[in-house]
C-alpha positions in Angstrom: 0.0 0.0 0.0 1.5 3.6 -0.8 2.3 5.5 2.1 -0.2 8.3 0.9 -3.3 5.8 0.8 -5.2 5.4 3.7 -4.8 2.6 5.9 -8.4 1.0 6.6 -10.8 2.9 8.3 -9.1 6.2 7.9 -11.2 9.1 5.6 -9.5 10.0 2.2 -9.9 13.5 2.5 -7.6 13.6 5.6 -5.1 11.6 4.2 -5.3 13.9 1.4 -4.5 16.8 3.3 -1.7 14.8 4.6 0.0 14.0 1.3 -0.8 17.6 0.3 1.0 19.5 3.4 4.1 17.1 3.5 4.3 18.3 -1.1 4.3 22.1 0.0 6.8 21.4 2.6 9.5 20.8 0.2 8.2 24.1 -1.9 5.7 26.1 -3.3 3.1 24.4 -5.7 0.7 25.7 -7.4 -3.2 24.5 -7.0 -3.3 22.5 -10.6 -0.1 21.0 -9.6 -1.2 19.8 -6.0 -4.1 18.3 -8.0 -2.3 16.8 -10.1 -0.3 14.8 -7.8 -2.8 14.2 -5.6 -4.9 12.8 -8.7 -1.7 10.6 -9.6 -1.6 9.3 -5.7 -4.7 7.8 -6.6 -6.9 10.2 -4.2 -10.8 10.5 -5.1 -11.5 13.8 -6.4 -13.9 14.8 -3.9 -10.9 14.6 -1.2 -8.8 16.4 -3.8 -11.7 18.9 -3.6 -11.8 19.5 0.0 -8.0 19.3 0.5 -7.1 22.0 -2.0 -9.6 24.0 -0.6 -8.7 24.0 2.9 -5.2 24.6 2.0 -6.3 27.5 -0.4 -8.1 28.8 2.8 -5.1 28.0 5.3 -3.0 30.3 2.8 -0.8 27.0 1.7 -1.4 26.9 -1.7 -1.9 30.4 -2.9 -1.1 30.3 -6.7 0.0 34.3 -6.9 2.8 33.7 -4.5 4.0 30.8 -6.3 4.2 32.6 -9.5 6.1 35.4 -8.0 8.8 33.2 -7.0 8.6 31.1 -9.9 8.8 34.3 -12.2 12.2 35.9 -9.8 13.7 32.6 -9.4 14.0 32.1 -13.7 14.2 35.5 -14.4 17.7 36.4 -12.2 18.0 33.4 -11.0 18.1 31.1 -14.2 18.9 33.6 -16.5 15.5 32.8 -18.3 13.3 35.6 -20.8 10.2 36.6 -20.6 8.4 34.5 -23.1 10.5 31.5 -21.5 9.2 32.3 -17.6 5.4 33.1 -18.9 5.7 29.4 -20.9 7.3 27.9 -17.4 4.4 29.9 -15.6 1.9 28.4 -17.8 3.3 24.8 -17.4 3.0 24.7 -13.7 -0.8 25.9 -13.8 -0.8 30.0 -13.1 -3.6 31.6 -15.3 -2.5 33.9 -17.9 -3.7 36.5 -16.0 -1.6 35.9 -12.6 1.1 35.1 -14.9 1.5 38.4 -16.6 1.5 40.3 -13.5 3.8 38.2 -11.1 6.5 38.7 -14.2 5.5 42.2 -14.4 5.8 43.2 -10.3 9.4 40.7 -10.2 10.9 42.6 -13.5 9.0 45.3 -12.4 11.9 48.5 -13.9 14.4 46.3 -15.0 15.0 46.6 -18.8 15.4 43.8 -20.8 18.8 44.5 -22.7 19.7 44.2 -18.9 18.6 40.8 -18.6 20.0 39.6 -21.8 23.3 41.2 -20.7 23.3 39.0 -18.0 22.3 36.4 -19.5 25.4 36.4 -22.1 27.8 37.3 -19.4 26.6 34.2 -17.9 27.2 32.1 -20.8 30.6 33.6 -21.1 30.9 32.8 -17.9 31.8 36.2 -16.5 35.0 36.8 -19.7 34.3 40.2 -21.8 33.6 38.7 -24.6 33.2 40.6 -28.2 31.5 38.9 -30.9 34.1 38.5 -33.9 32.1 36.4 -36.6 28.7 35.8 -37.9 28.5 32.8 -37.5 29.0 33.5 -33.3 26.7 36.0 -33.5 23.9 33.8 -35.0 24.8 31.1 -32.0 24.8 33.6 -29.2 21.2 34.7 -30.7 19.6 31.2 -31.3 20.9 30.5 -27.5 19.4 34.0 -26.3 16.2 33.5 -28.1 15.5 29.8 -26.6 16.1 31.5 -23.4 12.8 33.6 -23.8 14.1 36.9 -24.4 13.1 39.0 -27.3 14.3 39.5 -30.7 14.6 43.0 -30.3 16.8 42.8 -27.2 19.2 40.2 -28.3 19.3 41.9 -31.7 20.6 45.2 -29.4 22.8 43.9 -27.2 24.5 41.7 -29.6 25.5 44.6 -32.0 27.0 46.7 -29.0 29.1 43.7 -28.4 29.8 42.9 -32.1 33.4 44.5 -33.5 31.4 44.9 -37.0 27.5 44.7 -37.7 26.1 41.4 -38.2 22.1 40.5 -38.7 20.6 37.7 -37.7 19.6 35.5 -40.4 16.0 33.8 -40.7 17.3 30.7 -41.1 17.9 31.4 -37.3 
């Protein structure tokens, strides 16, 4: 028997609750993702039910918070874009909505060339680094644009670190 199930004669919704506090102990989760564990545990969905909502009640599972620290942690932590941190945001079950504005409040004045710029010094592992072919230039933008930033913003920094001026391709 998993150690989640109920032994015999003990409710499902409380050993529900169970399972759910000791998954928010390790870190924050987000109310689709506590469901879906819980679902994969093998819990009926009317414990589910009254186990996410007590802990949506107890302030445990409170999906704004988790966004925000989802959206700082990939942004300056990770190195991660925008479009990259909304998409992670997205995976882990935030709304659109909630999305938008936990990466809005955690970049909140910081410019994107500035995130880019760390993110290159990151892959250059701290060196200053100038770009001396095209052919660098095009990797250094494929790697910045699978990182979520935009093409605008790679396009900008690049060039200021670029000894000539090189375009990126759309074979990119």
């Amino acid at each position: 028997m998993p150690k989640d199930q109920p032994p015999p004669g003990v409710e499902p919704s409380r050993a529900a609750l169970a399972a759910g506090l000791r998954m928010l102990a390790g870190r924050d989760l987000s109310e689709a993702q506590i469901r879906e564990r819980l679902e994969r545990k093998g819990f009926p969905p009317d414990a589910i039910d009254a186990t996410v909502a007590r802990l949506t009640e107890e302030g445990a599972i409170d999906d704004r918070r988790t966004a925000a620290n989802r959206a700082r942690a990939e942004l300056f932590v990770r190195g991660r874009g925008r479009l990259r941190v909304l998409q992670q945001l997205r995976a882990i079950g935030i709304t659109p909505e909630t999305a938008e504005q936990a990466l809005a409040d955690a970049i909140g004045q910081t410019e994107e060339t500035a995130l880019v710029e760390r993110a290159l010094q990151r892959r250059w592992r701290g060196r200053a680094a100038r770009i001396e072919d095209q052919a660098e230039f095009r990797r250094l933008y494929r790697y910045l644009t699978g990182r979520g930033f935009s093409a605008s913003a790679i396009t900008t920094v690049l060039r200021a670190r670029s000894r000539r001026s090189f375009e990126p391709q759309d074979d990119i």
